[in-house]
C-alpha positions in Angstrom: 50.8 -1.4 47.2 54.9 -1.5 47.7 56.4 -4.5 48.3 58.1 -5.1 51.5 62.1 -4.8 50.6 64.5 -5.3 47.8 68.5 -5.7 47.9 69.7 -3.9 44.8 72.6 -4.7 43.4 74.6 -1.1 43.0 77.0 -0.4 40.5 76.4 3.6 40.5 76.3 2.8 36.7 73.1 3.7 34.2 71.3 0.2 35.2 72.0 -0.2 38.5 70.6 3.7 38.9 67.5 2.9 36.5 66.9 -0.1 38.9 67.3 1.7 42.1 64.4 4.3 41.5 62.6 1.5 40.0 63.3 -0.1 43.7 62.3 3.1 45.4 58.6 3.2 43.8 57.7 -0.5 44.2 59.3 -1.3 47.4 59.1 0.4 51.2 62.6 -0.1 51.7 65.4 -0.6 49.8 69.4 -1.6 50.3 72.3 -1.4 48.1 75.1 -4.1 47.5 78.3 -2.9 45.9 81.0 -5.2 44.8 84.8 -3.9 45.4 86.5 -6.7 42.8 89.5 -4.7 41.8 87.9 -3.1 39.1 90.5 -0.6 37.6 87.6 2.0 37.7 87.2 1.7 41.1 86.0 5.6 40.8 82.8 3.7 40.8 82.7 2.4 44.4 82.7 6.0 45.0 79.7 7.1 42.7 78.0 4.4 44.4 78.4 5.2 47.9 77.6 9.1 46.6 74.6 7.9 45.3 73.2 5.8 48.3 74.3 9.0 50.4 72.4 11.4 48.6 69.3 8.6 49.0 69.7 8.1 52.4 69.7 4.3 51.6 71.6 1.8 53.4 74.7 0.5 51.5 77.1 -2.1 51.7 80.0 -2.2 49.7 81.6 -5.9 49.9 85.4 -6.8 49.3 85.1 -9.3 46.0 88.6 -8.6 45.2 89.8 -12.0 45.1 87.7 -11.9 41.5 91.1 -10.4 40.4 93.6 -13.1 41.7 91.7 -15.6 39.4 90.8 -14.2 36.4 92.7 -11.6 33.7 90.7 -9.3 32.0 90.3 -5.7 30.5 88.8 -4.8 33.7 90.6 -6.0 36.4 94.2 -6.1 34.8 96.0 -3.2 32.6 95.2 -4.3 29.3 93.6 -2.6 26.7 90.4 -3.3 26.2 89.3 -5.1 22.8 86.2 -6.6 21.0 87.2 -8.9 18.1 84.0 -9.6 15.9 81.6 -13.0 16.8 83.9 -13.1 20.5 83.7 -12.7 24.4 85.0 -9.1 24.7 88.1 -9.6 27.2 85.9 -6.8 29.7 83.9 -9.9 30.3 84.9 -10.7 34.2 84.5 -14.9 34.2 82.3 -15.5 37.4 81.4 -11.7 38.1 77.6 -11.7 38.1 77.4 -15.2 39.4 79.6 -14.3 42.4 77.8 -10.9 42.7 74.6 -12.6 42.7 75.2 -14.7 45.0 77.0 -13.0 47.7 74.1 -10.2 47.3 71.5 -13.6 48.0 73.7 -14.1 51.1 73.4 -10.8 52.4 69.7 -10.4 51.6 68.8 -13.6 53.1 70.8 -12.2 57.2 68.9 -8.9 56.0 65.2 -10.5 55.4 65.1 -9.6 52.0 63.9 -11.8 49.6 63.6 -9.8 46.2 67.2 -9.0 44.5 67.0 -6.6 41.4 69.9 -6.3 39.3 70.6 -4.7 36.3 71.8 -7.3 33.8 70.1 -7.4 30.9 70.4 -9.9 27.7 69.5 -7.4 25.2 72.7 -5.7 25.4 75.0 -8.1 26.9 77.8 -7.9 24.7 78.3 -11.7 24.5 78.7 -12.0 28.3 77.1 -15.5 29.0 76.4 -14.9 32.7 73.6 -11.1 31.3 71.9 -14.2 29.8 68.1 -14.3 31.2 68.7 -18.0 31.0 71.8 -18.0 33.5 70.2 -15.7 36.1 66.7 -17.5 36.1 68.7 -20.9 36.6 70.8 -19.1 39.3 67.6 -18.0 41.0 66.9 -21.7 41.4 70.0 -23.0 42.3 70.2 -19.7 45.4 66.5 -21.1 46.4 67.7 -24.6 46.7 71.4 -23.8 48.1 70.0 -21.7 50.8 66.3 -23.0 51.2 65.4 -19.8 51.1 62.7 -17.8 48.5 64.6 -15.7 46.5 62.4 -13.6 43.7 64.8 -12.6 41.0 62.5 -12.7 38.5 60.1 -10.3 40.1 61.5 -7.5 37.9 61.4 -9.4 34.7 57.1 -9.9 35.5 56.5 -5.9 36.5 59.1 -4.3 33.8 59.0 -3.1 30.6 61.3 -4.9 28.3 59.0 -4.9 24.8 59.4 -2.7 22.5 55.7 -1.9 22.1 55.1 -1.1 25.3 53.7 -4.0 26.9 54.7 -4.9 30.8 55.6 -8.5 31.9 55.6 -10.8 29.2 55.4 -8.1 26.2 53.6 -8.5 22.7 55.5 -11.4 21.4 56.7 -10.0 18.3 59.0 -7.4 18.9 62.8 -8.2 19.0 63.0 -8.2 22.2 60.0 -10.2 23.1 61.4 -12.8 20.6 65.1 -12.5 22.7 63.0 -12.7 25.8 61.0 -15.3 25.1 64.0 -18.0 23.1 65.8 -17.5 27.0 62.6 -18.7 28.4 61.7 -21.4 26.3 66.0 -22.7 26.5 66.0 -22.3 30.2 62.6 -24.3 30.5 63.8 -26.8 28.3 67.2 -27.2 30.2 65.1 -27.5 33.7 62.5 -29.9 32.0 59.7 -27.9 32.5 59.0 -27.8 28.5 
């Protein structure tokens, strides 16, 4: 049985793609946020609205570029991008998936929508602290109580497959990413109290 609706949050990228068909087969309907932050790849608003054209989905593509008055980086400045070892790469956009997220639980809340699905993932998040499972199950809470309202971000972490053998929700605990998975659990329970 589908689930009602879902606000995805629409890069045109390889995740945010992966999570919009996941969207499609789980939910009855579905809705795109795109983030215009002055990304010098802007090419990817376009792909995005493309995308959500070919679908027939409704999209929304929200002015965040104010994200580039406040913070210099690789992506929203001309400088060339670098990764020095054990460091933040300087692609890393301070505030990005926090204001993202949030502005998206804005939206979805005037839209009815209370399941966000976004594409961040810790596995392979390059040292970005705000891809942490930690930051966006703590952000979850924080939208809930902000805007007394039910938000369900995690709702893709319980019906996806993240292990590596296979195994849907929770996983095997042993595989590498079950371990990952579960130390961002245990932290973020730990930080809440809930230990």
């Amino acid at each position: 049985m589908k689930r009602q609706s879902a606000l995805v949050v629409f890069s045109g990228g390889q995740d945010s793609t992966t999570c919009l068909f996941w969207a499609l087969k789980h939910y009855e309907t579905v809705e795109l946020v795109t983030f215009a932050y002055g990304q010098r790849h802007s090419l990817e608003i376009e792909v995005a609205k493309e995308i959500a054209q070919e679908q027939g989905l409704k999209h929304h593509v929200l002015d965040m570029s104010l994200l580039g008055q406040i913070t210099e980086n690789a992506l929203t400045s001309d400088i060339e991008i670098e990764a020095e070892e054990g460091e933040v790469p300087n692609t890393f956009v301070d505030g990005r998936n926090h204001l993202f997220l949030s502005f998206a639980a804005v939206l979805a809340k005037q839209r009815g929508i209370t399941d966000i699905i976004t594409g961040v993932c810790e596995t392979d998040f390059s040292g970005y602290p705000d891809c942490r499972d930690v930051f966006v199950k703590s952000l979850n809470v924080t939208l809930n109580l902000a805007m007394a309202y039910d938000f369900a971000f995690d709702y893709v972490r319980e019906k996806t497959l993240t292990c590596y053998n296979g195994i849907i929700g929770t996983g095997c605990g042993d595989c590498p990413a079950c371990h990952l998975r579960q130390k961002g659990l245990e932290k973020y329970l730990a930080e809440k109290g809930d230990a």
